[in-house]
C-alpha positions as CSV (number, residue, x, y, z in Angstrom):
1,X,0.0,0.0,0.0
2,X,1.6,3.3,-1.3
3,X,1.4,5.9,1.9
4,X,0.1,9.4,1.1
5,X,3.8,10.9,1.3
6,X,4.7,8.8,-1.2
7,X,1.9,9.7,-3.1
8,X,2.8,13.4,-2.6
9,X,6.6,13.0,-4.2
10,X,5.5,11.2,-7.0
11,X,3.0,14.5,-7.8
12,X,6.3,16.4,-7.2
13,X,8.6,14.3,-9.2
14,X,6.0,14.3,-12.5
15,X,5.9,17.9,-11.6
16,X,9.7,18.6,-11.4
17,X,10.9,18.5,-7.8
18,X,13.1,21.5,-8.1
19,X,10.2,23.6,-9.7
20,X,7.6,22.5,-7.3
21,X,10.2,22.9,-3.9
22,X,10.8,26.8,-5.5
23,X,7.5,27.6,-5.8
24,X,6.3,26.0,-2.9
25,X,8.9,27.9,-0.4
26,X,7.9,31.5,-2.3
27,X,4.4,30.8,-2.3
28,X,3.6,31.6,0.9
29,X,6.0,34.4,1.1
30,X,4.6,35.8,-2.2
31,X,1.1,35.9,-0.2
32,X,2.1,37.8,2.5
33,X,3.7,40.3,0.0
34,X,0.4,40.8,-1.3
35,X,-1.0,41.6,2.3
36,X,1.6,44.0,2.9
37,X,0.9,45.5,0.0
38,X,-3.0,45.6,0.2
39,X,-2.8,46.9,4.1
40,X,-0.8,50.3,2.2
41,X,-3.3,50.7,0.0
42,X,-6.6,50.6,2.1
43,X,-4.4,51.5,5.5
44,X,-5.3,48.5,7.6
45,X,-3.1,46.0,9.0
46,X,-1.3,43.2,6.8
47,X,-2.8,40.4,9.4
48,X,-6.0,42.1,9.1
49,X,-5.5,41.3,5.0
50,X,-4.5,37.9,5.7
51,X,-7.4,37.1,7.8
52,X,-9.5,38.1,4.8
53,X,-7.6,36.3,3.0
54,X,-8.2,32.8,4.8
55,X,-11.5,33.4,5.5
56,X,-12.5,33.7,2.0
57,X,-10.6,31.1,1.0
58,X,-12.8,27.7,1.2
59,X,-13.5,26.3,-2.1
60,X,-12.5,29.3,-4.0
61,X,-9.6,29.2,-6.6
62,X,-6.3,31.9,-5.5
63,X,-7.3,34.3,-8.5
64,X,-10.8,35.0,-6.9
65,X,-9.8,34.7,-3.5
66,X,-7.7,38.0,-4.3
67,X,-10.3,39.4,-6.0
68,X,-12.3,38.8,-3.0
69,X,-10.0,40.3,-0.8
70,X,-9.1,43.4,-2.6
71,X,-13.4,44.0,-3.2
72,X,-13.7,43.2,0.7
73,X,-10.6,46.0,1.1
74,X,-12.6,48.1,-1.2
75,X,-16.1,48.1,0.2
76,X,-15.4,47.3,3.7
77,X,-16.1,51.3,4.8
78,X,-19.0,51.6,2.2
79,X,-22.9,51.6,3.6
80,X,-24.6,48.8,2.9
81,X,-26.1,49.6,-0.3
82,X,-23.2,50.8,-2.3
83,X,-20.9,47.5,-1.8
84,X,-20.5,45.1,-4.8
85,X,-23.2,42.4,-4.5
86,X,-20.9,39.4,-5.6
87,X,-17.4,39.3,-4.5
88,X,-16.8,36.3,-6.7
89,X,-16.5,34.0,-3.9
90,X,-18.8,31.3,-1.4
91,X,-21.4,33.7,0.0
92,X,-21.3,32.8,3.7
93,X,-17.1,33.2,3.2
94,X,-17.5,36.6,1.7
95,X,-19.9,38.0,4.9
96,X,-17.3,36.6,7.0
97,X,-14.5,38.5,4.9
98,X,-16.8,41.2,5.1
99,X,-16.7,40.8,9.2
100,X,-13.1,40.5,9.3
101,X,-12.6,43.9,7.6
102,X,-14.6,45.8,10.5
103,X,-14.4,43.8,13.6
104,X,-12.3,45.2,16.0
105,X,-11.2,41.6,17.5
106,X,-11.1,40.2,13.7
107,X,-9.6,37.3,14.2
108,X,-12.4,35.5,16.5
109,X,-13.6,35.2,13.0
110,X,-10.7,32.9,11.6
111,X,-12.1,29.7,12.7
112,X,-11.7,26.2,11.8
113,X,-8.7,24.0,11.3
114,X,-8.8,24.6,7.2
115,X,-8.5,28.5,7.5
116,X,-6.9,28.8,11.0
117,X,-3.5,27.3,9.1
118,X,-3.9,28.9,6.4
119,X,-3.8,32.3,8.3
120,X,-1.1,31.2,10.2
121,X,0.8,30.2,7.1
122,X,0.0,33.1,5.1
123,X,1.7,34.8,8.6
124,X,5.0,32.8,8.1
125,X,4.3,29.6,10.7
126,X,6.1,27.2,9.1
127,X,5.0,24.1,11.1
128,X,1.0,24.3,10.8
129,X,-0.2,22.4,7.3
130,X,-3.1,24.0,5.3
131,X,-5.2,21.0,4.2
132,X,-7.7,22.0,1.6
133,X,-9.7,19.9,-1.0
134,X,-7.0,19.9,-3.2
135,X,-4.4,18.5,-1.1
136,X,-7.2,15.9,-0.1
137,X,-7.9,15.3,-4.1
138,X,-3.8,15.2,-4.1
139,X,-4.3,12.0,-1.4
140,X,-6.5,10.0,-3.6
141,X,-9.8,11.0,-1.5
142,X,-12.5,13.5,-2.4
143,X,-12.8,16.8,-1.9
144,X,-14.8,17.0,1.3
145,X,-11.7,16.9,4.2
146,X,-12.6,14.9,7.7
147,X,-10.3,14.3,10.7
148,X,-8.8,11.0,9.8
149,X,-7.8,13.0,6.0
150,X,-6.6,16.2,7.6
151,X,-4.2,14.4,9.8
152,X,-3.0,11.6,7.4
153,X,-2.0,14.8,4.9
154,X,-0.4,16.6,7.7
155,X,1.4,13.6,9.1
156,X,2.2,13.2,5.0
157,X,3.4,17.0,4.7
158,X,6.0,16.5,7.8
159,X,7.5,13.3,6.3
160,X,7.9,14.7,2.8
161,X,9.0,18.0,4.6
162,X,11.7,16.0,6.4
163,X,12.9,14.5,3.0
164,X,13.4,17.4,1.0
165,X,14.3,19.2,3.8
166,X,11.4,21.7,3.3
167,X,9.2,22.6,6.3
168,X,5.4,21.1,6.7
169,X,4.3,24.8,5.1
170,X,6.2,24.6,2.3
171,X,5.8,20.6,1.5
172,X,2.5,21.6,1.6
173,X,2.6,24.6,-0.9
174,X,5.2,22.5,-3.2
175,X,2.6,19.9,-3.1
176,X,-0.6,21.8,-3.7
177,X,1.3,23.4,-6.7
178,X,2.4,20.4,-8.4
179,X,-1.3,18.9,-8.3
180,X,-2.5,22.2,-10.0
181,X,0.4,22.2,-11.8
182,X,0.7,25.4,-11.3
183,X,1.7,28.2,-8.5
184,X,-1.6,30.1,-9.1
């Protein structure tokens, strides 16, 4: 029976290992470049960014979770009636982005194992492991993510981490590329 970290560096290897270990330590990086960035220009905090950032994540591609993000950044001091109807993402994530933009103690709202890691990740915690649908798809299973999943991946994400000599973060990110085949 073929573990799940071996699973994972065969994705790598059909990948290129090289490429996808690159990509996967700048990826996370590369995000919270973007929240630094976004905080400038809408003069919040670049935690505040990356909260919005995980929250509106679930089930959404990167492309539109940005999107997301920047209309949240846009709209968040906007009355009710003047903010964009559609921010391209899950309703009930795009409220909660919504939430995180104007709650004073914002991060109450970055629940759940999914987008707590990916929060801290975004951060630069190297040790938690964002497990998503994709990295659940990567394991051979579907794209709904229980316990038993989330902690086989991570478990999976710390041994291939230890191999390449890669943190569980960016094992994670080199992984999650690969399977897209692609950084975006």
């Amino acid at each position: 029976m073929q573990t799940t970290a071996n699973k994972y560096y065969k994705i790598l290897d059909a990948y290129g290992i090289d490429l996808a270990v690159e990509q996967g330590k700048d990826w996370y990086p590369s995000a919270w470049r973007f929240c630094k960035q976004a905080a400038k220009w809408h003069d919040v905090t670049p935690e505040r960014v990356a909260a919005i950032v995980a929250v509106t994540s679930p089930r959404a591609r990167w492309s539109k979770n940005i999107e997301a993000t920047v209309g949240i950044l846009q709209d968040m001091h906007r009355p009710m009636f003047k903010r964009q109807t559609y921010y391209g993402v899950l309703r009930r994530n795009a409220e909660k982005g919504m939430l995180v933009a104007n709650d004073r103690y914002y991060s109450r709202h970055v629940t759940g194992p999914k987008v707590s890691n990916f929060y801290l990740n975004i951060l630069g915690y190297q040790e938690p492991v964002t497990v998503d649908s994709i990295m659940s798809k990567a394991a051979g299973y579907g794209s709904d993510v229980n316990m038993s999943i989330r902690d086989e991946v991570q478990d999976a994400c710390r041994t291939l981490g230890s191999v390449l000599d890669l943190s569980p973060r960016d094992a994670q990110a080199a992984v999650w590329i690969a399977y897209r085949r692609s950084p975006s």
